[in-house]
C-alpha positions in Angstrom: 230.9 67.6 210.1 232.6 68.0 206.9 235.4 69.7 208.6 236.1 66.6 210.9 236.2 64.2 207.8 238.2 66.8 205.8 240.7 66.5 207.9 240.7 62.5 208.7 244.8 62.4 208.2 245.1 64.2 211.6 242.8 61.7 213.0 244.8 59.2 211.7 248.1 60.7 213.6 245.7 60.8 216.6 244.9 57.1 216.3 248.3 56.7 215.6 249.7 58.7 218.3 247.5 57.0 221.1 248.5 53.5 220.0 252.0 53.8 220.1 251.7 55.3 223.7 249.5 52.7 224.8 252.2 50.1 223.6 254.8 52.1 225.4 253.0 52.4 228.9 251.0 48.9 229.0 254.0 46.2 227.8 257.1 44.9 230.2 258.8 43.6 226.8 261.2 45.6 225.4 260.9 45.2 222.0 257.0 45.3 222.3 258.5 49.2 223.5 260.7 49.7 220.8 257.9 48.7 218.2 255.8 50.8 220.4 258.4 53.8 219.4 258.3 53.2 216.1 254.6 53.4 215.5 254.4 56.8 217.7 257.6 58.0 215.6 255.6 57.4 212.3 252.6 59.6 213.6 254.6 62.1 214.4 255.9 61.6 210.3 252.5 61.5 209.2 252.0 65.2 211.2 254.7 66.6 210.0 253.8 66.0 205.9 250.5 66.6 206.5 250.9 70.1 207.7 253.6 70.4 204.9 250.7 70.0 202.2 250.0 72.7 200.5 246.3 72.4 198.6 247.1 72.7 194.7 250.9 73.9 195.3 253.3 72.2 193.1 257.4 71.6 193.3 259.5 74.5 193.6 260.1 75.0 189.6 260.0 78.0 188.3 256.9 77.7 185.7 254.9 79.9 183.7 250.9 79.5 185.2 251.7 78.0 188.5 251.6 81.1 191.8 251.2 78.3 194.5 254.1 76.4 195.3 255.0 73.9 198.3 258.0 74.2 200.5 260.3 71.0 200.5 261.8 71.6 203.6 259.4 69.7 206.1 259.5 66.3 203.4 263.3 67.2 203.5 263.1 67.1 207.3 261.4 63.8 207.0 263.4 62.0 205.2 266.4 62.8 207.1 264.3 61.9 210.5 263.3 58.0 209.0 267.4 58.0 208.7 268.0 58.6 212.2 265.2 56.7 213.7 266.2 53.1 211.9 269.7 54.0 213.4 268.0 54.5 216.4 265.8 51.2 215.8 269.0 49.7 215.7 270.8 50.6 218.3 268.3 50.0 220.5 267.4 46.8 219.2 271.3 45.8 219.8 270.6 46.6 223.2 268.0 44.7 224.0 270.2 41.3 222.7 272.8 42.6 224.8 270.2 43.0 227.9 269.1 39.8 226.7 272.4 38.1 226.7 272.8 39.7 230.0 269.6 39.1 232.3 268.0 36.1 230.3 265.0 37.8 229.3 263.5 40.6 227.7 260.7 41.8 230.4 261.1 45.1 232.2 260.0 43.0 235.3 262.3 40.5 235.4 265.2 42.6 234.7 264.2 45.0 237.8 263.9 42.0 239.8 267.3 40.5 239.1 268.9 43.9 239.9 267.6 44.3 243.2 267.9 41.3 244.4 271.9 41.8 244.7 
C-alpha cells in the first residue's frame, strides 16, 4: 500500500492523463479541445520530470561528498517542449478565430453541418 502512495505523482499524471482525453473525446467546442490538449500535454510534463528525479541526486557540479547526481537532460527536454506547445496553443487558437470568422461558431457539429450541406 505504501508503494501506491509512494508513488502518488504518477497517479496524478494518470488523473491527469484521463482528464484531458475525456475533454478531447466528449466536447464539440474547439477550444474546450484545445484546453483539453493542454491539460493532457501537462501530464505528459509531469511524467517526464518525474521519471527524471533522481532520490538524493544533486546538479551536475563536480563536488567533494556528493556520488549521486541527476541528469538535466529530461528538465532540459521540458522546458524546450512548454516552448513549442504555447506556439502550438497559439497557432491553434488562431485557427479557431479564423474557423470562427469563417463558419460562425466554434462547435465541431455545426461546422460539419455547414460543410455538407453544399
Amino acid at each position: 500500500m505504501s508503494q501506491l502512495v509512494g508513488h502518488y505523482n504518477y497517479w496524478i499524471v494518470i488523473f491527469l492523463m484521463m482528464a484531458g482525453f475525456y475533454i478531447v473525446i466528449a466536447h464539440g467546442n474547439l477550444v474546450k479541445k484545445i484546453v483539453g490538449l493542454n491539460i493532457f500535454q501537462a501530464s505528459v510534463f509531469l511524467l517526464f520530470i518525474s521519471m527524471g528525479n533522481v532520490e538524493g541526486g544533486t546538479a551536475p557540479i563536480i563536488m567533494e561528498g556528493v556520488t549521486r547526481y541527476s541528469n538535466p537532460l529530461p528538465h532540459v527536454l521540458i522546458l524546450t517542449a512548454i516552448v513549442v506547445g504555447v506556439a502550438t496553443t497559439a497557432l491553434a487558437l488562431a485557427l479557431v478565430v479564423r474557423i470562427n470568422e469563417a463558419y460562425r461558431t466554434v462547435e465541431e457539429d455545426e461546422i460539419h453541418e455547414q460543410d455538407t450541406s453544399f
